[in-house]
matplotlib code that plots the C-alpha trace (Angstrom):
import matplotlib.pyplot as plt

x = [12.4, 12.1, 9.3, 10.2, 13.2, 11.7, 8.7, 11.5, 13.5, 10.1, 9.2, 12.6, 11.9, 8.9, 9.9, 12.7, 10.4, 7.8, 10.1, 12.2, 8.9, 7.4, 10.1, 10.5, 7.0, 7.1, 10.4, 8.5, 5.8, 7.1, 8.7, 5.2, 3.7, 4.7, 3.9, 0.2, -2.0, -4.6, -2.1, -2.0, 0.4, -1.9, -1.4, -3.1, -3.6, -5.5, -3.1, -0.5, -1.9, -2.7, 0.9, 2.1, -0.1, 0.4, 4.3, 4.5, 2.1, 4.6, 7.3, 5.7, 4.5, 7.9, 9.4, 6.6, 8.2, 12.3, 10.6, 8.7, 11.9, 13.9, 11.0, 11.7, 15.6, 17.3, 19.6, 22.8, 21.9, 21.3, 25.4, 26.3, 24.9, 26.4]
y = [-18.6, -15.0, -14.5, -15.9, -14.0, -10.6, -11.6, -11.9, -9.1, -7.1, -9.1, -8.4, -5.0, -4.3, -5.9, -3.9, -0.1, -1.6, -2.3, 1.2, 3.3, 1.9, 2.2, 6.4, 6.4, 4.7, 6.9, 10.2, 9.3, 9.1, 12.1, 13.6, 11.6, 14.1, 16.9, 15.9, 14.6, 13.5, 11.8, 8.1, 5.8, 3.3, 1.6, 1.4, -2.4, -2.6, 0.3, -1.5, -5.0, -3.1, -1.5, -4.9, -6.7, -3.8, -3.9, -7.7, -7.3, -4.8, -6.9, -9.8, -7.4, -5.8, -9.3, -10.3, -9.3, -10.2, -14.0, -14.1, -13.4, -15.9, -18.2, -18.2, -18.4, -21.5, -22.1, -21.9, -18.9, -17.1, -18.5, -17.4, -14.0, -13.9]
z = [-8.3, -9.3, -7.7, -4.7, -4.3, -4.9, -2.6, -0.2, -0.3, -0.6, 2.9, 4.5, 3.5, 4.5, 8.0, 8.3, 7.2, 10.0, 12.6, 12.3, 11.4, 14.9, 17.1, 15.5, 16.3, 20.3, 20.8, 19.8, 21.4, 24.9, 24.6, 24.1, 26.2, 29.0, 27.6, 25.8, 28.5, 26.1, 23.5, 23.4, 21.4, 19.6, 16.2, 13.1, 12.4, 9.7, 7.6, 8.3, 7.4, 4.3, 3.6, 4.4, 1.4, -0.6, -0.8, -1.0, -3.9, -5.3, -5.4, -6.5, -10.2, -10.3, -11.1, -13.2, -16.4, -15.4, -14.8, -17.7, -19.6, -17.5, -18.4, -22.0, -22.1, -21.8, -19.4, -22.2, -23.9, -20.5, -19.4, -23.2, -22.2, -19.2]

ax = plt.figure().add_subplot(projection="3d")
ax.plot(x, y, z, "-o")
ax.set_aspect("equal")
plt.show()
């Protein structure tokens, strides 16, 4: 469950870094779209496919060890804790 939430918020994320970083990038580009005949607004696909696995892999190791140690405490020592 650990793992599934932090592959989720790293998802949401990286949705959210994708979405914002491509719109900066379309809104500069028409600005210098007009001024650099030879400039053309394309995407890199595969990088981002990359960034995209990357990230989610990210958050998937960062809540490797939290799990693990959810893993190994019961339920009413975690609520004792708490």
């Amino acid at each position: 469950m650990i793992r599934l939430e932090a592959l989720t918020v790293a998802a949401f994320g990286t949705a959210l870094g994708f979405a914002s970083g491509v719109f900066g990038a379309w809104a500069v580009s028409s600005l210098a779209n007009g001024s650099l005949p030879q400039y053309s607004f394309t995407l890199p696909w595969g990088t981002l496919l990359l960034t995209c696995a990357l990230s989610l892999a990210a958050g998937v190791l960062a809540a490797a060890l939290p799990a693990r140690r959810a893993a190994h405490l019961s339920p009413l020592e975690a609520a004792a804790e708490a």
